[in-house]
C-alpha positions, 0 to 999 in steps of 0.5 A, a space after each residue: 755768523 756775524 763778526 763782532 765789533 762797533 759797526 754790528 753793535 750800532 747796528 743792532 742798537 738801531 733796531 727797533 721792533 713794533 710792541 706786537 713784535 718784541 726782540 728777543 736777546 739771548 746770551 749763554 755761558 757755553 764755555 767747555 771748561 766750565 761746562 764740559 757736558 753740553 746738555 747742562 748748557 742746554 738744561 740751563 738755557 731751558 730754564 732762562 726760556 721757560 722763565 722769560 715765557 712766563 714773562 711774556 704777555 697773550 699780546 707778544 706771542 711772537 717771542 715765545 716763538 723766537 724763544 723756541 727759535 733760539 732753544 732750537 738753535 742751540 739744541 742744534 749743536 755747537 762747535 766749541 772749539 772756540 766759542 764761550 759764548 753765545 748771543 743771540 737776537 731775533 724778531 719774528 721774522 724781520 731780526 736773526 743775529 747769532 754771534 759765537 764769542 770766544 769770550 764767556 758772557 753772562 746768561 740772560 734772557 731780555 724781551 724788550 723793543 729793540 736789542 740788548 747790547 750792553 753785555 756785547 758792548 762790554 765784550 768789545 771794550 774789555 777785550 780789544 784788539 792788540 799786537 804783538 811785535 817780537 824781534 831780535 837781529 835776525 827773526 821778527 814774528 808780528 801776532 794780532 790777537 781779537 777778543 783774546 783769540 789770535 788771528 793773524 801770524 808773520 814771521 821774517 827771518 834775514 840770516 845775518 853775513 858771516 866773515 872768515 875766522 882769519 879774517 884781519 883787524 880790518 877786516 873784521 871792523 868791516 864785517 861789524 860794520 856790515 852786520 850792524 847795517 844788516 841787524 838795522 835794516 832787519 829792524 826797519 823791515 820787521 817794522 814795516 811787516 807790523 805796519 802791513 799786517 795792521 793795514 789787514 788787521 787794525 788793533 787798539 794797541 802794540 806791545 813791543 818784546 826787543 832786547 833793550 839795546 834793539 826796543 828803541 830802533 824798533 819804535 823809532 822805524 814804526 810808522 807813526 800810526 803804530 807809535 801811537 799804539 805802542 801801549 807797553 814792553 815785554 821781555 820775551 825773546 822772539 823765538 819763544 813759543 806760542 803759548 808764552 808769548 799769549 800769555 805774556 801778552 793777556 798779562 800786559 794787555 790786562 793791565 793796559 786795558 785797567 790802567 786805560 779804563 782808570 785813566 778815562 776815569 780820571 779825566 771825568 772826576 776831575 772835569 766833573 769837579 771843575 763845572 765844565 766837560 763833564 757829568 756823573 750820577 745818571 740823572 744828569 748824564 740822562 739829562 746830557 744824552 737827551 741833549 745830544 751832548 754826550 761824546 763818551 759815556 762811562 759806566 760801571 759793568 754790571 750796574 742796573 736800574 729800573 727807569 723810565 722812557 717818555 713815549 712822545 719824545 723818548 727822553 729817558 729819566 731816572 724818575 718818573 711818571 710824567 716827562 719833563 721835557 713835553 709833559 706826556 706819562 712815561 713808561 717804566 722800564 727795567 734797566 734804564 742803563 741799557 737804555 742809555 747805552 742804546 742811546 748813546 751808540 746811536 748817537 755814535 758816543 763812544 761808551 766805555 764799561 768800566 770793570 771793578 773800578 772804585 772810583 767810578 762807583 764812588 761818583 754814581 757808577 755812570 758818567 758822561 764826558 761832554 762835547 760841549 
């Protein structure tokens, strides 16, 4: 089973099949919660099969073939454990790619030249990696979580020195002395342990749970690369269990990730605003990508629209039929959204779906801060 991140979705972005040969991309709601009986998923995928084949032309037959592959598939069975959702791509016999998400996606079914990957695309974005550090003078635990799973757990404990109950004033001033360098030495190692484990596990961001007097010494010995990272503070102690220091994080990380997205937003109004470093409404961010000069591009999730792609110099438009760049007749295609996100992937642009973002919608749904 393929791992999900930007390496495999470029990599499937830059697939492109042969008109005979069409790729067939499948996405499934499996989710347990939703769906306890596993035959109603497999009643459903029938039905988006038994669709898309009407769809399909006599030339194509190859994807009613890779339709009935991926029917089998998952008729085969499915450890839902852990998996909400299913994508699968596949080509004759040149494409066969299966990833199992712990995250739901939406059911689909596209037969196109090459790989959808606008629903995999907003799973990574909306769901990036983050750690949590928690500590206190004597524990430090570190949690990675990955598409909201958790992946990866460290523990440290450094029992703090005790002194003798009749010791004198002295010497208990010394002991203070001792167990203040102890707790910060503890604090220097639970920060080099979230440095390691990062080096195995690399996250987005870093959510910090301290007791106040302790939060800011704990930043302050991260390495520079976690400090970066630090995204926000939580107030859960550091033996609290599992499943609420999970649920604090989701919370926090929820917020993150919106305010991250609102942010992003607002540069590209303001630059769009100025004249300079930005563009918004699709036929202008078509126009960008077609000049390379996209850097990120910036989309609301869920927004569609039919357009078109010149078969000479694959420039994508808005309107068609006949390209403005070399004059040759365009074809339609059916969502010229996840053209321009193939596009830009293989341009190695960073794309950022934007979720419920009222802004975004006001200026067009779509834009594109530029590289130059």
């Amino acid at each position: 089973m393929a791992p999900l991140n930007q390496e495999a979705i470029r990599s499937l972005a830059s697939f492109k099949s042969v008109p005979e040969r069409p790729v067939v991309s499948v996405y499934l709601d499996v989710d347990g919660r939703r769906w306890p009986r596993f035959a109603d998923c497999e009643s459903r995928l029938e039905r988006l099969v038994r669709d898309a084949d009407d769809r399909v032309s006599v030339e194509r037959t190859s994807a009613s073939e890779d339709l009935r592959r991926v029917l089998n598939h998952v008729r085969g069975g499915l450890d839902r454990t852990r998996t909400r959702g299913l994508a699968v791509f596949a080509s004759a016999d040149e494409l066969w790619e299966v990833f199992e998400l712990p995250v739901r996606v939406k059911d689909q079914v596209v037969v196109n030249q090459s790989p959808h990957v606008r629903q995999l695309e907003r799973v990574v974005d909306t769901y990036p990696g983050f750690g949590v550090l928690l500590a206190d003078r004597q524990r430090a635990r570190m949690f990675v979580y990955e598409l909201n799973q958790l992946v990866d757990r460290s523990e440290l404990f450094d029992e703090l020195p005790r002194h003798p109950d009749d010791a004198g004033d002295r010497d208990r001033g010394h002991e203070r002395s001792r167990l203040e360098a102890a707790a910060h030495q503890h604090l220097k190692r639970a920060a080099h342990i979230a440095f390691e484990v990062w080096k195995q596990h690399p996250f987005d961001h870093l959510i910090l749970a301290a007791a106040p007097e302790l939060v800011n010494e704990l930043e302050a010995n991260l390495h520079s690369y976690l400090k970066d990272r630090v995204a926000a503070r939580i107030n859960v102690p550091a033996g609290a269990s599992e499943p609420e220091i999970t649920a604090s994080a989701m919370v926090v990380e929820e917020q993150v990730e919106r305010g991250r997205e609102a942010a992003v937003v607002d540069r590209l109004r303001s630059a769009a605003a100025a004249g300079r470093g930005a563009v918004v409404g699709l036929p202008a961010v078509l126009s960008a990508l077609a000049e390379r000069r996209v850097e990120s591009l910036v989309v609301s999730d869920g927004y569609e629209v039919a357009g078109w792609r010149c078969g000479g110099c694959s420039q994508l438009a808005a309107k068609g039929r006949t390209c403005t760049v070399c004059g040759q007749e365009m074809e339609l295609v059916e969502d010229v959204i996840e053209e321009a996100v193939e596009d830009a992937l293989l341009q190695s642009c960073h794309v950022e779906v934007c979720v419920d973002n009222a802004d975004l919608d006001v200026i067009g749904r779509i834009g594109a801060l530029l590289r130059f």
